[in-house]
Z-matrix of the N, CA and C atoms (Angstrom, degrees):
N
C 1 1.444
C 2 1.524 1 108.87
N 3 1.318 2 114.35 1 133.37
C 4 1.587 3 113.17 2 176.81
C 5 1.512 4 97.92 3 -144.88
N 6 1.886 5 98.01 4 132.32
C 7 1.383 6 120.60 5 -173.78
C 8 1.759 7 97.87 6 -109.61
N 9 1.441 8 97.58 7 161.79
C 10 1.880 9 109.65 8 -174.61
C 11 1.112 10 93.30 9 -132.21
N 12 1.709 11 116.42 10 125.65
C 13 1.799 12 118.32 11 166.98
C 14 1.886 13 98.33 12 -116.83
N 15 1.097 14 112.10 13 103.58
C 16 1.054 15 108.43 14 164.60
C 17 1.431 16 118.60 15 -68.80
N 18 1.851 17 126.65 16 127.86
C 19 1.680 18 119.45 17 158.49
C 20 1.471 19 112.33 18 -107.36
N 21 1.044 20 91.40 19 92.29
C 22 2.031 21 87.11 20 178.29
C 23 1.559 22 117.07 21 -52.80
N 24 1.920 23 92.26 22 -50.69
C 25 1.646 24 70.12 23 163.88
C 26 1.633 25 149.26 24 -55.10
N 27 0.918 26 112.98 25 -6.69
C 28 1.401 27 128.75 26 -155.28
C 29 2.007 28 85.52 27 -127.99
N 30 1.037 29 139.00 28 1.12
C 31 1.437 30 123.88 29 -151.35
C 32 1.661 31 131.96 30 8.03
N 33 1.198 32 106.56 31 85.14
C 34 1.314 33 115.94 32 -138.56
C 35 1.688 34 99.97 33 -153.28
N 36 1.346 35 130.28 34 140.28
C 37 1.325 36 144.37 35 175.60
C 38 1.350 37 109.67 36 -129.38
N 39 1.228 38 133.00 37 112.26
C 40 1.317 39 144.01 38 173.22
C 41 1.871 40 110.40 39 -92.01
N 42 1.350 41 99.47 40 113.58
C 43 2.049 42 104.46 41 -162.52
C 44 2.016 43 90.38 42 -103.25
N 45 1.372 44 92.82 43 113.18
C 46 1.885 45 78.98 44 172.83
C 47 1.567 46 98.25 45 -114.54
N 48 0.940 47 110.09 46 101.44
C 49 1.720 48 125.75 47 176.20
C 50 1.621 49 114.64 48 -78.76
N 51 1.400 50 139.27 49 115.59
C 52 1.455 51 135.66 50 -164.27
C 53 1.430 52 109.54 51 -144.40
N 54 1.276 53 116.57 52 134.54
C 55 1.568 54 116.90 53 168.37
C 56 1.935 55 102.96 54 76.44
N 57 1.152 56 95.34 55 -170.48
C 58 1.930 57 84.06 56 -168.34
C 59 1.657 58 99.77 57 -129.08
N 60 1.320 59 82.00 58 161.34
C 61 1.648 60 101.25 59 -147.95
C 62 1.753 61 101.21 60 -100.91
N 63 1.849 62 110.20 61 116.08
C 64 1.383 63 102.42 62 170.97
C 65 1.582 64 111.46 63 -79.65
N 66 1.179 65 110.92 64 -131.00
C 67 1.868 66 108.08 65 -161.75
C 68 1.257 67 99.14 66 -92.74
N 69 1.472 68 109.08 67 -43.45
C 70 1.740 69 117.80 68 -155.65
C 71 1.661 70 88.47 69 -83.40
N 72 0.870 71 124.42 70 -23.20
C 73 1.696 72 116.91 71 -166.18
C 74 1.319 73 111.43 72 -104.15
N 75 1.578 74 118.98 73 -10.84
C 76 1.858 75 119.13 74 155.71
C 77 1.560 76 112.22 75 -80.87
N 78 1.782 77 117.45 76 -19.54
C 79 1.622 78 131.16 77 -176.42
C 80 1.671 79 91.72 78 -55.05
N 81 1.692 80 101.44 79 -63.71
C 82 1.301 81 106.53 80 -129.87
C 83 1.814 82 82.79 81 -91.91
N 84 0.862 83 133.94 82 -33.44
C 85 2.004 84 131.92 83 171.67
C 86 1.287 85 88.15 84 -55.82
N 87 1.428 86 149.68 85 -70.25
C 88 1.243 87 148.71 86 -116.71
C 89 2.054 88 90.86 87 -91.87
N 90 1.468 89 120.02 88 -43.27
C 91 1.128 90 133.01 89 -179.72
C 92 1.575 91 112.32 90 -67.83
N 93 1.447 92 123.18 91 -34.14
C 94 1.672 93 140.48 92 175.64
C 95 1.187 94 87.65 93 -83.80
N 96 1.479 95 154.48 94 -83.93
C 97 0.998 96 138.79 95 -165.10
C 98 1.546 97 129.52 96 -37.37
N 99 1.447 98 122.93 97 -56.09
C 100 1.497 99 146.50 98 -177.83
C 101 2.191 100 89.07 99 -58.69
N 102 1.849 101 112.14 100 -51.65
C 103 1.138 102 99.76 101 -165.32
C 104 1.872 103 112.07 102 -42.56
N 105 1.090 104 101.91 103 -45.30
C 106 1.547 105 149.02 104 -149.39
C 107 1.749 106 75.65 105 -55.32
N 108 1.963 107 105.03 106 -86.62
C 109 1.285 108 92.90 107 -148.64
C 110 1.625 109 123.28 108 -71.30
N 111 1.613 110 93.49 109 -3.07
C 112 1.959 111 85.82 110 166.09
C 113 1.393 112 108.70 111 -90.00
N 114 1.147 113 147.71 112 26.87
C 115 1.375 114 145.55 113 146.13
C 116 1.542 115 115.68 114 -85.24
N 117 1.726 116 117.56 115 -10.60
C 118 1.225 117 117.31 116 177.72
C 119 1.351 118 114.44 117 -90.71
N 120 1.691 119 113.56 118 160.48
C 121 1.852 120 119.55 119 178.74
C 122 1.646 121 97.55 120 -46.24
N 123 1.380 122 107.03 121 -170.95
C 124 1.061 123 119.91 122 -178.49
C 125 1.850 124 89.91 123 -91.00
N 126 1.389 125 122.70 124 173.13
C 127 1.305 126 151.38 125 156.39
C 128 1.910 127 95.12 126 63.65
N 129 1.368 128 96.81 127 16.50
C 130 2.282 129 96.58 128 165.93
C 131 1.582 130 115.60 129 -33.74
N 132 0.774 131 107.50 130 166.57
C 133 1.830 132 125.19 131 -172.94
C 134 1.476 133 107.99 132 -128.54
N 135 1.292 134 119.42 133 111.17
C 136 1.704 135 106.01 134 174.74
C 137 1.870 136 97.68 135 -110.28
N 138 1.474 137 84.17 136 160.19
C 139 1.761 138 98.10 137 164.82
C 140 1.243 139 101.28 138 -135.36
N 141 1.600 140 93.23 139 134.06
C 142 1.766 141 95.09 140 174.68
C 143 1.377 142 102.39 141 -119.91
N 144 1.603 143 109.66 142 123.38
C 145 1.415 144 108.21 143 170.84
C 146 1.663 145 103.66 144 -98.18
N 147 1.483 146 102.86 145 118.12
C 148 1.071 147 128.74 146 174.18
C 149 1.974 148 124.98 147 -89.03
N 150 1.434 149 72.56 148 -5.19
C 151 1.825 150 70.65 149 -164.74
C 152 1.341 151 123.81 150 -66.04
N 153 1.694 152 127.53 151 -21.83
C 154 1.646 153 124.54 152 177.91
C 155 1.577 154 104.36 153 -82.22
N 156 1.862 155 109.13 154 -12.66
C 157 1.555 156 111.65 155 -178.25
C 158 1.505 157 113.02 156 -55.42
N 159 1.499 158 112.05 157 137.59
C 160 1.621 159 123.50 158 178.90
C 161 1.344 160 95.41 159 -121.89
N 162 1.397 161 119.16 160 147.87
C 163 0.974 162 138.63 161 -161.57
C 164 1.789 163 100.72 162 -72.31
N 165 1.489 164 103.25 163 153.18
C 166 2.008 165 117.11 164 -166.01
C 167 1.609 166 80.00 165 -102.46
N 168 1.866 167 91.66 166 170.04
C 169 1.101 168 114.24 167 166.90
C 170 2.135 169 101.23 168 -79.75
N 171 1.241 170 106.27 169 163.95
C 172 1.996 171 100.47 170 174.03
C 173 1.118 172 94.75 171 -31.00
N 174 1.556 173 100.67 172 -83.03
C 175 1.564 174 117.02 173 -160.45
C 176 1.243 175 113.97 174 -6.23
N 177 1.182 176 117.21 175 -71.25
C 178 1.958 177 147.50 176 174.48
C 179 1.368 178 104.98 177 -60.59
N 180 1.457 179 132.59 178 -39.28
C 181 1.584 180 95.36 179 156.55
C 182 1.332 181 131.06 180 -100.74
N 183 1.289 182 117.14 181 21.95
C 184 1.394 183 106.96 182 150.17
C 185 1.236 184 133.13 183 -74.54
N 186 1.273 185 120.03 184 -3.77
C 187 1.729 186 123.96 185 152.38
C 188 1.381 187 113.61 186 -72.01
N 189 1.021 188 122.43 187 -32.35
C 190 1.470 189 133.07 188 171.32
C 191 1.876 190 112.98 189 -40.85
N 192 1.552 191 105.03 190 -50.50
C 193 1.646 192 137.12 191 -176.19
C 194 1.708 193 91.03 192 -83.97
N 195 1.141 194 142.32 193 -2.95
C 196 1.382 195 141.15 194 -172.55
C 197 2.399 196 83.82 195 -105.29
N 198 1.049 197 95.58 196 -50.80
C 199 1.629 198 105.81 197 -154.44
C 200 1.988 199 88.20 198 -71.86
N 201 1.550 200 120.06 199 -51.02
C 202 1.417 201 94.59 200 167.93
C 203 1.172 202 113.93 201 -69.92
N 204 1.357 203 150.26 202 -31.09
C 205 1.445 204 149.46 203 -144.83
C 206 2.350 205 86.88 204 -77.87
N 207 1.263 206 115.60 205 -38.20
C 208 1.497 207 112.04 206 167.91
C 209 1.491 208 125.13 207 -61.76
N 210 1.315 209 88.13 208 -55.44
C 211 1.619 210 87.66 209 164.11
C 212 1.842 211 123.51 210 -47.46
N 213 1.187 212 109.29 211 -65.41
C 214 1.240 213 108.05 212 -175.25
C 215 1.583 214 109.71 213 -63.60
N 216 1.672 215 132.42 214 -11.40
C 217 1.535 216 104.99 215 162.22
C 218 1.422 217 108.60 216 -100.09
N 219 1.368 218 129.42 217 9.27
C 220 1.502 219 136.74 218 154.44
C 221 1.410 220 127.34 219 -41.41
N 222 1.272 221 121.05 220 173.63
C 223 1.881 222 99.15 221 149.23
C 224 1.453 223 87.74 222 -125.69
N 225 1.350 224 102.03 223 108.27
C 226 1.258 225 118.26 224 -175.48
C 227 1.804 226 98.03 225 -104.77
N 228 1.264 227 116.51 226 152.06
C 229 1.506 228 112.78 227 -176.56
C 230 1.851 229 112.72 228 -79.90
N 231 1.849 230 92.99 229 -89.27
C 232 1.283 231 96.95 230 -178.51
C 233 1.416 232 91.35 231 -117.22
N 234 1.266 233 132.10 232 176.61
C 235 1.521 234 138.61 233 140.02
C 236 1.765 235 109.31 234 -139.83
N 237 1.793 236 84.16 235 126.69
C 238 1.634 237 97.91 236 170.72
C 239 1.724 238 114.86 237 -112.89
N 240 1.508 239 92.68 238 133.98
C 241 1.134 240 108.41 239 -177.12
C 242 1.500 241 116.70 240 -103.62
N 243 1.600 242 110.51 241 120.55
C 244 1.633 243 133.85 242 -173.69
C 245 1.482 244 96.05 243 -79.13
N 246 1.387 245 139.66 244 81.11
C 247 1.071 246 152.15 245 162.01
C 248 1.309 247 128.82 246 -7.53
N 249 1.303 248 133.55 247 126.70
C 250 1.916 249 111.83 248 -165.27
C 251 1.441 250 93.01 249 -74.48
N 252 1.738 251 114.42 250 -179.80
C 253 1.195 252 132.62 251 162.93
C 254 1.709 253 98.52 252 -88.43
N 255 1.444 254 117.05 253 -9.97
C 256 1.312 255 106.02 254 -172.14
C 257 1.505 256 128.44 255 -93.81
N 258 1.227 257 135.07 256 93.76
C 259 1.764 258 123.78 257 -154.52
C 260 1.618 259 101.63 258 -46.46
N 261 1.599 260 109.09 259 -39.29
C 262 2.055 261 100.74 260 -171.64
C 263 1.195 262 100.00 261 -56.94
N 264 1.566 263 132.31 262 -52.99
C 265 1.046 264 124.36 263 178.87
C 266 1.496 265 142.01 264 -74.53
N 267 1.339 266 112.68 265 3.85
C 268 1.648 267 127.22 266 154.78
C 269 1.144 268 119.47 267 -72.51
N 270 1.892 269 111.11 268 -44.67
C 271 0.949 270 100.90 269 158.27
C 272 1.557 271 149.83 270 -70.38
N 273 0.955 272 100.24 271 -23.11
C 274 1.615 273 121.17 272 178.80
C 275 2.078 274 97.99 273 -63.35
N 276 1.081 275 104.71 274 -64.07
C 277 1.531 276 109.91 275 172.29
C 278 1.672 277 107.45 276 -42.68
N 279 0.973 278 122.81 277 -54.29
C 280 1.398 279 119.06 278 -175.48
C 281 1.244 280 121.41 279 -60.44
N 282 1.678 281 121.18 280 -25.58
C 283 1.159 282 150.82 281 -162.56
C 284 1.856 283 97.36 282 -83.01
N 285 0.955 284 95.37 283 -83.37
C 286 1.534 285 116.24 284 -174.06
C 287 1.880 286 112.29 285 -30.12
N 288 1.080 287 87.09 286 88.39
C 289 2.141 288 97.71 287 167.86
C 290 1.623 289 92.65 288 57.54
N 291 1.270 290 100.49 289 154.71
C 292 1.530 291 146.56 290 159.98
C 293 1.579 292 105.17 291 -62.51
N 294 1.234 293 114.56 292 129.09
C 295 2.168 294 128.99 293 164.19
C 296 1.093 295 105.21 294 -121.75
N 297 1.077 296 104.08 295 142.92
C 298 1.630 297 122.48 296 164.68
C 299 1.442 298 107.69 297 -105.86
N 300 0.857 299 129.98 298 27.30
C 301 1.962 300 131.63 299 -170.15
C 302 1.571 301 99.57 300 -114.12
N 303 1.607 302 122.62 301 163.00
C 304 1.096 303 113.10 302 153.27
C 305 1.574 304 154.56 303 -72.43
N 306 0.971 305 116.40 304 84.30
C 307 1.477 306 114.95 305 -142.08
C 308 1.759 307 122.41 306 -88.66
N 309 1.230 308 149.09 307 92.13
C 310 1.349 309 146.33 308 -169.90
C 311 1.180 310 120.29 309 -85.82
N 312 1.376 311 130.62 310 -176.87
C 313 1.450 312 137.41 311 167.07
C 314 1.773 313 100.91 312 -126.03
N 315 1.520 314 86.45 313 153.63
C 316 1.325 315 89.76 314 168.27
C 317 1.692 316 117.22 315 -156.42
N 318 1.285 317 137.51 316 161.55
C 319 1.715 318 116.54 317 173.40
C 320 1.303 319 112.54 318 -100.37
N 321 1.252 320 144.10 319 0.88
C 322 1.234 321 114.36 320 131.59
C 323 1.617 322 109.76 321 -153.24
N 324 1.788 323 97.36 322 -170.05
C 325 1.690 324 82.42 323 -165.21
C 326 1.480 325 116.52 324 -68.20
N 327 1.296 326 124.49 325 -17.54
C 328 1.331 327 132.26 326 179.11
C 329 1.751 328 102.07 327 -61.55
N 330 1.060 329 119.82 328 -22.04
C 331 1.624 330 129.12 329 -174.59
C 332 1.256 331 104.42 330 -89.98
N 333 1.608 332 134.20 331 -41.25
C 334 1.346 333 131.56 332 -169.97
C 335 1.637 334 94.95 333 -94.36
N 336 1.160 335 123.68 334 -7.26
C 337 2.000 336 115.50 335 178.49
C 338 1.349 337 93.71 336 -81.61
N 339 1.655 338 113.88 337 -44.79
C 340 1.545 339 101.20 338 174.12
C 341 1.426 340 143.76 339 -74.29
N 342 1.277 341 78.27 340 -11.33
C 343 1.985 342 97.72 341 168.76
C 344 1.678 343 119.71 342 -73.24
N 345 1.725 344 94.55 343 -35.35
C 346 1.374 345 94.67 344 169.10
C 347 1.443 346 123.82 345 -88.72
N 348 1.171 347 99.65 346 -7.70
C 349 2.080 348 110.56 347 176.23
C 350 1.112 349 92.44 348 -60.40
N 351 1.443 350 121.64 349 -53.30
C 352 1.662 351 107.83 350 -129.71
C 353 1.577 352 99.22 351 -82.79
């Protein structure tokens, strides 16, 4: 399951990604997501809380490599990533395509809002 909080004020997309993702449900997140960040200003900030995320079958994360492959021709700012509790799925995230964006970690989203405050 993956939820979208847009903060305009803040230009900012909050990604809460949970539970593991079959084919049709990385298509259609991976397609809501991409809509999402070309509707944002230029230089947006995402946080992805990753942490209830369990690791996909391939198939399912290669939409994942579709959702950075947007980012990086975006002008996307920073994106911090809320780390899973799950090692398959840290790894799998780490795995998935090449970014050119700035990318951080953080433990939770209250930690990556303040990373981007400061």
């Amino acid at each position: 399951m993956q939820y979208l909080d847009v903060d305009e004020d803040n230009n900012r997309i909050v990604i809460t990604m949970e539970g593991m993702f079959d084919v049709d449900e990385a298509d259609r997140s991976t397609r809501d997501a991409v809509e999402t960040f070309e509707s944002m200003n230029p230089g947006f900030d995402v946080v992805v809380d990753a942490k209830a995320m369990k690791a996909s079958d391939q198939e399912a994360a290669e939409y994942l490599q579709r959702s950075k492959g947007a980012l990086s021709r975006l002008d996307v700012g920073t994106v911090v990533l809320v780390k899973s509790e799950s090692v398959a799925s840290r790894m799998q995230m780490n795995r998935v395509g090449e970014r050119d964006y700035d990318l951080r970690e953080a433990d939770s989203v209250d930690a990556a809002h303040a990373m981007l405050d400061a």
